[in-house]
C-alpha angles and dihedrals in degrees: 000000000000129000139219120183124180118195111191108210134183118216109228126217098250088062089054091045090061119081109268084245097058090052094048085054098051096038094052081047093054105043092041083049092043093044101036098115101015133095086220123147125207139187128181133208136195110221101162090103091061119018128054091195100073136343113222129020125202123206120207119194129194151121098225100076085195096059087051092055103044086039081064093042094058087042085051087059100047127094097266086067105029097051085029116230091162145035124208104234089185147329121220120192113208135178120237108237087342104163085053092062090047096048086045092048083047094060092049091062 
């Protein structure tokens, strides 16, 4: 079963106040380091154009429900959370087709 997980962040002042270069640098650091030994995919969104809840989303996407959640506990630990130069606004597990999987699970019984 396939995994989608969005993760709703803000953007917070101390992250805009750094050189566009530096933030390319710690946030390459933190998500090699936070990847390393998953099968994890993200993507990642800017939403500050169009949302004043939160300003960027990332979507992880996996099968191994456990990969996906150490992966998050070495990003928690990283810069972008510890200093912190973003807030998670929300996360939201979804299942990928999942209602195909269901009506196709329905017709085996």
């Amino acid at each position: 079963m396939k995994w989608s997980i969005f993760m709703l962040l803000r953007t917070l002042p101390a992250w805009l106040a750094l050189p566009r270069e530096t933030r390319a640098e710690i946030a390459e650091t933190a998500f090699n380091t936070a990847f390393s030994k998953s099968s994890l995919q993200m993507s990642y969104f800017d939403a500050e154009a169009f949302s004043a809840r939160c300003t960027d989303i990332a979507v992880f996407e996996t099968e191994d429900l456990q990969s996906y959640y150490y992966a998050i506990e070495r990003l928690r630990d990283s810069p972008l959370f510890t200093k912190p130069y973003f807030e998670i606004i929300d996360i939201i597990p979804a299942i990928k087709d999942g209602f195909r999987a269901f009506e196709a699970s329905v017709g085996e019984n």
